[in-house]
C-alpha positions in Angstrom: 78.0 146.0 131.8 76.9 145.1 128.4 78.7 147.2 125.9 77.1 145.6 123.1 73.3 146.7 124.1 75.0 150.2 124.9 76.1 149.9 120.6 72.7 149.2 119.7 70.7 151.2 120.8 72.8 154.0 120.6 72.6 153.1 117.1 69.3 153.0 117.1 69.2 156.6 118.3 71.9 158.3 115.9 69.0 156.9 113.3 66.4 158.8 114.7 69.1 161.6 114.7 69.6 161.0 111.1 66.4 161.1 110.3 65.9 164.8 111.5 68.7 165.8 109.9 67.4 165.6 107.0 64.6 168.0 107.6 67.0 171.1 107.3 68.9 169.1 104.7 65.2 169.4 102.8 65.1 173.6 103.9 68.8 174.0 102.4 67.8 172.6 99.0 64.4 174.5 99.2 66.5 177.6 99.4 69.3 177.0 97.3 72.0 176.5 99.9 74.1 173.7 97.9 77.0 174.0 100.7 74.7 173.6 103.3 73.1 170.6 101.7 75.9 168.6 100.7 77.1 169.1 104.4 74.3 167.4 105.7 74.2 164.9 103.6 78.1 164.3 104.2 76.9 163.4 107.7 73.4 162.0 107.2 74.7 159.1 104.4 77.1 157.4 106.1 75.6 157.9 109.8 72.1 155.9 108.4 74.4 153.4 106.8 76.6 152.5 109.7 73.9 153.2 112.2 71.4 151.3 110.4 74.2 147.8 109.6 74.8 148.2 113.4 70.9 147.9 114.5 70.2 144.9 111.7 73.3 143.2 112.8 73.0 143.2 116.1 69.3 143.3 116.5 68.7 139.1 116.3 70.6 139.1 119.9 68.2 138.2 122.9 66.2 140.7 123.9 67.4 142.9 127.4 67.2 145.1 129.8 69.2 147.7 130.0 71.2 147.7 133.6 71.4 150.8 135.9 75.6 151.0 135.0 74.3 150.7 131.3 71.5 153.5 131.7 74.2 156.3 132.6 76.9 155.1 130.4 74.4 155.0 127.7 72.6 158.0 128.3 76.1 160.5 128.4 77.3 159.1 125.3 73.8 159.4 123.6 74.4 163.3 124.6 78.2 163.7 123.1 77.6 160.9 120.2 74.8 163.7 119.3 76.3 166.5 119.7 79.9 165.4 118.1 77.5 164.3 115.0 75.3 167.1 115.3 78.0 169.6 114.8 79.7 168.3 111.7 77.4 169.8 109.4 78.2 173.5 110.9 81.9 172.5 110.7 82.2 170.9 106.9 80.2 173.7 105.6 82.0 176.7 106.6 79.4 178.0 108.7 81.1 177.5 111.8 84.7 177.5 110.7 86.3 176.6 114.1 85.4 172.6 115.1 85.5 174.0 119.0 83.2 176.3 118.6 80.9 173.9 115.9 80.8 171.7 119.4 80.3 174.4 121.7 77.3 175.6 119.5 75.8 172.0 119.2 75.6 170.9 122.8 74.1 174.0 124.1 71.8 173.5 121.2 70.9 169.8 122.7 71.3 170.4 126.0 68.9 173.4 125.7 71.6 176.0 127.3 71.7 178.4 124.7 74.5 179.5 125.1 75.9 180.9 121.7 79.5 181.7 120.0 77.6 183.4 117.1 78.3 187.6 116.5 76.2 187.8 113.5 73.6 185.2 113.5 71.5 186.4 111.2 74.3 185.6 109.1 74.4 182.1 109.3 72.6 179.8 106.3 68.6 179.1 107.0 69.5 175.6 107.0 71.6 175.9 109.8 69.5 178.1 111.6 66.3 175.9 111.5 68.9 172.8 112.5 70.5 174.7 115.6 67.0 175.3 116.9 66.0 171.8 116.4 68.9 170.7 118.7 67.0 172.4 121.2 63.7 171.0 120.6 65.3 167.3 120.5 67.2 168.2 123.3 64.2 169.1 125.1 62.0 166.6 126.2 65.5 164.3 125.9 66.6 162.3 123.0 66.8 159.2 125.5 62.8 160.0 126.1 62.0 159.8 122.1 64.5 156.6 121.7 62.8 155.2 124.9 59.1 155.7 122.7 60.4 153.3 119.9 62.8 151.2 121.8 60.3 148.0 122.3 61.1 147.8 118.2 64.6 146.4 119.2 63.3 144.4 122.7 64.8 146.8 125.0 63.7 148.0 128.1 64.1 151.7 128.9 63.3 152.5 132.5 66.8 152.6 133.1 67.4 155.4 130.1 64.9 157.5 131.8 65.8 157.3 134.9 69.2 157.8 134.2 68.4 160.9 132.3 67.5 162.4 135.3 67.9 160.7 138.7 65.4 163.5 140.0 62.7 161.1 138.6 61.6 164.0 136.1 59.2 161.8 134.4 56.2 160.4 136.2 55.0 156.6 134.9 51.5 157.9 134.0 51.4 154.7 132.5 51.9 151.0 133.4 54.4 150.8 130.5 57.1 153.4 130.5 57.5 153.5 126.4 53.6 154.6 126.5 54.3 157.5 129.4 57.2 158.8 126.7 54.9 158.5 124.1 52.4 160.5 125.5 54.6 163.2 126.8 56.1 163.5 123.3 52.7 163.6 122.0 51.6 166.6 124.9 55.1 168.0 123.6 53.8 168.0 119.9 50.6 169.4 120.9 51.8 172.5 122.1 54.5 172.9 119.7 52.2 173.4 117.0 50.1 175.6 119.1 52.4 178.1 119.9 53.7 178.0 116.4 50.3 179.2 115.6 49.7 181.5 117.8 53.0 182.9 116.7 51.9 183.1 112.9 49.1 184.7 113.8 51.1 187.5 116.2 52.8 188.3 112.9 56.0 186.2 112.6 56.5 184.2 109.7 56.5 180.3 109.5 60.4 179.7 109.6 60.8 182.6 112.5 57.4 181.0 114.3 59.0 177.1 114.0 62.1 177.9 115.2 61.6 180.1 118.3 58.9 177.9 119.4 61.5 175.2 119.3 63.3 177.4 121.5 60.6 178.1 123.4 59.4 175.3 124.6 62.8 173.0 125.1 63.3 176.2 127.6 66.4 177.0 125.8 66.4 180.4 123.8 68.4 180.1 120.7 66.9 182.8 118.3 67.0 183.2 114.5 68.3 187.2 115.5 71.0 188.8 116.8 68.6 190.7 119.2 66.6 187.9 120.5 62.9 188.5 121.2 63.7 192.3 121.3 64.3 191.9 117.3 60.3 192.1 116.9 59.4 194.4 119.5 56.2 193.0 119.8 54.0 192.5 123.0 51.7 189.8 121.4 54.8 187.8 120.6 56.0 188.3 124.6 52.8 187.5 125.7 52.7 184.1 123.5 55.9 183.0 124.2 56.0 184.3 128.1 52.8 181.8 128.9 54.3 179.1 127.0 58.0 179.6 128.5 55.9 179.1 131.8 54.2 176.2 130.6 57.4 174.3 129.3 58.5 175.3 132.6 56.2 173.1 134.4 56.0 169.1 134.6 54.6 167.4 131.4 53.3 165.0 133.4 51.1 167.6 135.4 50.1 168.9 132.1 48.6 165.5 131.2 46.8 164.7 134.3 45.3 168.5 133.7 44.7 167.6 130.0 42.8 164.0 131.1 40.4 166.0 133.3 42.3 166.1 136.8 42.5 169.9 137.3 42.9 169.5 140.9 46.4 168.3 140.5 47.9 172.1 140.2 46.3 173.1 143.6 47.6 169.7 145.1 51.1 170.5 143.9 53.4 172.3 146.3 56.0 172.4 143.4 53.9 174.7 140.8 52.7 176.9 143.5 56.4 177.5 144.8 57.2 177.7 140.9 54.2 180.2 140.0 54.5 182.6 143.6 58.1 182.8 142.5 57.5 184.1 139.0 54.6 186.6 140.5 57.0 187.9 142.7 60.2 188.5 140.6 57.6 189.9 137.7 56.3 192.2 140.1 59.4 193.5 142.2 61.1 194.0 138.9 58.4 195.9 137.1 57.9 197.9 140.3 61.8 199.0 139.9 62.2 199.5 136.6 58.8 201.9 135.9 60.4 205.3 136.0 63.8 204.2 134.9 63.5 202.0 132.4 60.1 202.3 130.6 57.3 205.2 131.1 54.9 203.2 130.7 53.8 200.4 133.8 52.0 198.1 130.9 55.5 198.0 129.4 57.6 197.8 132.0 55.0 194.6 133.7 55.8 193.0 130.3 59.1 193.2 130.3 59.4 192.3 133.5 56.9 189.2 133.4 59.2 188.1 130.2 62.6 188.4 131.5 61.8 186.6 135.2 60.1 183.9 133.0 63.4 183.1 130.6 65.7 183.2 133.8 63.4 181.0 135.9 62.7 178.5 133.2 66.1 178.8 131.8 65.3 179.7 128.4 67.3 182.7 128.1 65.5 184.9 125.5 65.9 188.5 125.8 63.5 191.4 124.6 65.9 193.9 126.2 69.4 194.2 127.8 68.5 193.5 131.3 71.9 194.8 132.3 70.9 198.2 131.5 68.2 198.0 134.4 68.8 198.9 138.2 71.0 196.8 140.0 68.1 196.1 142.3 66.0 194.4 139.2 69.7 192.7 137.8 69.7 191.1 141.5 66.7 189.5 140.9 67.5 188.1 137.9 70.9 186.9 139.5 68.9 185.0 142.4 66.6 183.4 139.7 69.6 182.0 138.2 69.9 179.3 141.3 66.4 178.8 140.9 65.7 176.9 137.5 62.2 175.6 136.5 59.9 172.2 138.1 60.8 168.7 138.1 60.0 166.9 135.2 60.2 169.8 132.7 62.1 170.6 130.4 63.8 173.4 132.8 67.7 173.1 133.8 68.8 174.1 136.9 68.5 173.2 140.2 65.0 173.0 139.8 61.8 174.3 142.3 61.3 170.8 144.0 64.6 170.4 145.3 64.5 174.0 146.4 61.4 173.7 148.2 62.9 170.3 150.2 65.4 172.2 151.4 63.8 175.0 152.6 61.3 172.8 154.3 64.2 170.6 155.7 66.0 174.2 156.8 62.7 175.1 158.4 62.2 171.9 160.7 66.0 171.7 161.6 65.4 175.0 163.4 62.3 173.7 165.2 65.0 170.9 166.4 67.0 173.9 167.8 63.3 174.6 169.7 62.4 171.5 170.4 65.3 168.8 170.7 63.1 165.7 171.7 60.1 166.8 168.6 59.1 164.7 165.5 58.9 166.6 162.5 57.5 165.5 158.9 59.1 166.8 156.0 55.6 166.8 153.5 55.8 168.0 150.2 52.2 168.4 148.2 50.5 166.3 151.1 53.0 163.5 150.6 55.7 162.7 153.1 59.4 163.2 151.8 61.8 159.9 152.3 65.2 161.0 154.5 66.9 159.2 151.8 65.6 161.8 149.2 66.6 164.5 151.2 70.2 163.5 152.3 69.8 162.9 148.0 68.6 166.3 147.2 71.6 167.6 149.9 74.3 166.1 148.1 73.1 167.6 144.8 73.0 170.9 145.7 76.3 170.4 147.2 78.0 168.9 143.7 76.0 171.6 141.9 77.5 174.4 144.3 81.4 172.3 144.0 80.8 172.1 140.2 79.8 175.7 140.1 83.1 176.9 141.8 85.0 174.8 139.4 84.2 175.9 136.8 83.8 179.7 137.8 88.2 179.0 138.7 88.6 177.6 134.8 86.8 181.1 133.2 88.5 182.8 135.7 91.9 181.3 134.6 91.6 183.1 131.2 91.6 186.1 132.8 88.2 187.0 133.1 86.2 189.2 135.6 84.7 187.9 138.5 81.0 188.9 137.5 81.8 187.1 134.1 83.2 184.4 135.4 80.5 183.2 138.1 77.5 184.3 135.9 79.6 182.0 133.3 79.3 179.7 135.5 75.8 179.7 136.4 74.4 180.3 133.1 75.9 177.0 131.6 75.8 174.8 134.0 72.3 175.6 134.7 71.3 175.9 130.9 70.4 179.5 131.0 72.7 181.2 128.3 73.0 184.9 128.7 74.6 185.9 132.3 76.2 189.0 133.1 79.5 190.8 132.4 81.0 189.8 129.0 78.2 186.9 128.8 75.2 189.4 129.0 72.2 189.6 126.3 74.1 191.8 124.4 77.1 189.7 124.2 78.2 186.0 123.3 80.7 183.5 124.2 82.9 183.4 121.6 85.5 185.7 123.6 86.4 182.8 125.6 89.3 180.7 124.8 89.3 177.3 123.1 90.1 175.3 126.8 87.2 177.3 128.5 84.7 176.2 126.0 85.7 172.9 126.1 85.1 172.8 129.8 81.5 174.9 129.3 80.5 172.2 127.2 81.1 169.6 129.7 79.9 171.9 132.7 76.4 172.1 129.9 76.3 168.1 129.7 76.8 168.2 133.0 73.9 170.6 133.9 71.5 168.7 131.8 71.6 165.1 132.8 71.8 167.0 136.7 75.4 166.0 137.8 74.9 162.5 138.5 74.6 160.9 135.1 77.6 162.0 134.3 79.5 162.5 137.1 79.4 158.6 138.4 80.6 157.8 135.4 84.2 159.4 136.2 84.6 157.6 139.4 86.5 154.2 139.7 83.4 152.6 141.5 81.6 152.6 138.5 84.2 150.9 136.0 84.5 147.6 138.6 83.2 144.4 137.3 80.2 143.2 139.4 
């Protein structure tokens, strides 16, 4: 292990970190907000300063690779270094008077979970509105991805950041050089960033409203500049916008360049995106189905919210045009069952995402064909490709940790006395970066009725979620701590 590499570039990334704080630092002295602004830059001085002695200092060291033991150690501390940082400013200003909370806020603001303490949010300074959305759209395509774009400035390799990331393999090399395949992703990232944020201007929201829920949008994590959420506007242009490009972020970014670069046959070749898309079509439709009649009069209305809803659960982006928990249990149900779901492999989705879903179906599927036909051979093929065993034992034990880690942490909510309903959808929601669930945690509600323990835990079950239970988890065994 090389703890000295692991300090500089993790310098190197609370720079960049730095650097965009200071773009709500800039909104809070636009609008006046002195508090606000000298809270930022409270943080953002002495961060640049340390960060930046740390990168020149150690920077005239021999170039490296990062190791695999480095890559996870590395990428879980980028993700609490952030998040510890990127909550200061909510804590020295007042905004968020409670440090737990601050934290609580922050992470499932960069881990794109959504998840919010906030009762009043309109409330809360511009400046911290428009920063707590941008930890979502940092968060998003992965702050190890944007350091991994700029890392050849300090010699370092970062295959091991990205793979460590997400030992799914979420990003594809589309490129012989793996800073170029981040770059390009960030760049696709960009490109529809400022596309829906014009769309949105043009649907009727203003520029600050438009910025921020596209951030949200597309980092599939849902934190909104209203108490209501989506529902706040009422408007079926804006579902329409941001449904398509909920769906979109939901999807690989490295699917979307090969479509971009002229390769259109890549979404009919993809098993993934079919199983992703017939699964959206579905829920939309079953749920519009049962809540025409009930819920809405009309079948236009009730398709749309319907088509929105399954969307933010399946993506795991959590917005909310209405209180799903006013609908028929039926519709609930399949809101619930989206929950395990989550969006495709190498998007910026949480959950347990489509691909590994599919594998197991598949593997399900032939093991019962064994049952038929003991002395068969059986492929396991996913989009015309055959599946390694190894990947399959691998996707086996993750849905066995997420299921374990899912339990645990259902037992620590329900610990503080909370309902069984609460303390499951609890569960689910943050540790597969959805946000709203049922119970006490529904879209009507937040989480700041649970006690200070619980959200520490929530946070780590979030981190957890995001860098998909190995990254983190490896890092707690003794295995990993013995010198090699």
């Amino acid at each position: 292990m090389n703890p000295v590499l692991i300090i500089k570039t993790l310098a190197f990334l609370m720079l960049i970190i730095s650097g965009f704080m200071a773009l709500p630092a800039a909104i809070a002295l636009a609008y006046g907000e002195t508090r606000e602004f000298l809270s930022f830059i409270t943080v953002i001085l002495p961060l640049a300063v340390i960060s930046g002695c740390l990168v020149a200092v150690l920077r005239k060291r021999k170039a490296e690779a990062l190791s695999t033991r480095d890559g996870f150690l590395f990428v879980t501390a980028s993700w609490l270094a952030a998040s510890l940082v990127g909550s200061l400013p909510f804590f020295i200003s007042g905004a968020i008077p409670s440090f737990a909370n601050a934290f609580f806020e922050t992470i499932s603001g960069f881990t794109t979970t959504g998840a919010s303490i906030l009762t009043d949010i309109e409330a809360l300074p511009r400046s911290m509105l428009f920063w707590r959305s941008l930890t979502h759209w940092l968060g998003g395509m992965g702050i190890v991805v944007l350091a991994v774009a700029v890392l050849p400035l300090l010699g370092i390799g970062g295959l091991q950041l990205v793979n460590a990331e997400s030992p799914g393999g979420a990003v594809d090399r589309i490129t012989p050089r793996i800073a170029d395949t981040a770059k390009l992703l960030w760049f696709i990232y960009i490109g529809f960033t400022v596309a829906e944020t014009v769309l949105l201007l043009i649907a009727g929201m203003d520029l600050f409203d438009a910025l921020t829920h596209t951030f949200g949008t597309l980092a599939t994590g849902g934190f909104s500049t209203k108490s209501a959420s989506l529902g706040h506007y009422n408007s079926a242009a804006i579902d329409v916008i941001i449904t398509v490009f909920m769906l979109l972020a939901g999807i690989s970014f490295s699917l979307h360049f090969r479509v971009i670069t002229g390769n259109l046959k890549s979404i009919a070749a993809e098993t993934e995106v079919k199983a992703f898309l017939l699964i959206f079509l579905c829920s939309t439709l079953a749920i519009a189905l049962n809540i025409y009649g009930e819920s809405y009069q009309s079948s236009g209305e009730s398709l749309r919210h319907a088509a929105f809803q399954s969307a933010s659960i399946l993506t795991t982006t959590g917005f909310a045009t209405a209180d799903f928990e006013q609908w028929p249990l039926f519709s609930q149900g399949v809101l619930f069952l989206l929950m395990f779901v989550g969006g495709s492999s190498g998007s910026t989705g949480g959950g347990i995402k489509v691909f590994r879903i599919v594998i197991l179906l598949k593997q399900a599927f032939i093991e019962m064909l064994y049952l038929i036909h003991p002395r068969g051979i059986f492929t396991l093929k996913v989009s015309g490709r055959v599946v390694r065993k190894d990947l399959v034992y691998s996707v086996a034990g993750f849905f066995f940790l997420y299921i374990f880690m899912l339990l645990c942490t259902a037992l620590v909510v329900a610990s503080s006395g909370h309902d069984l309903t609460t303390s499951f959808t609890t569960a689910l929601a943050t540790l597969g970066n959805i946000g709203p669930g049922f119970g006490e945690v529904g879209p009507s509600n937040n989480y700041d009725l649970f006690a200070d323990y619980v959200k520490w835990f929530l946070s780590f079950a979030m981190l957890v979620g995001r860098l998909e239970l190995y990254t983190v988890l490896i890092i707690l065994t003794p295995e990993f701590w013995r010198s090699r």
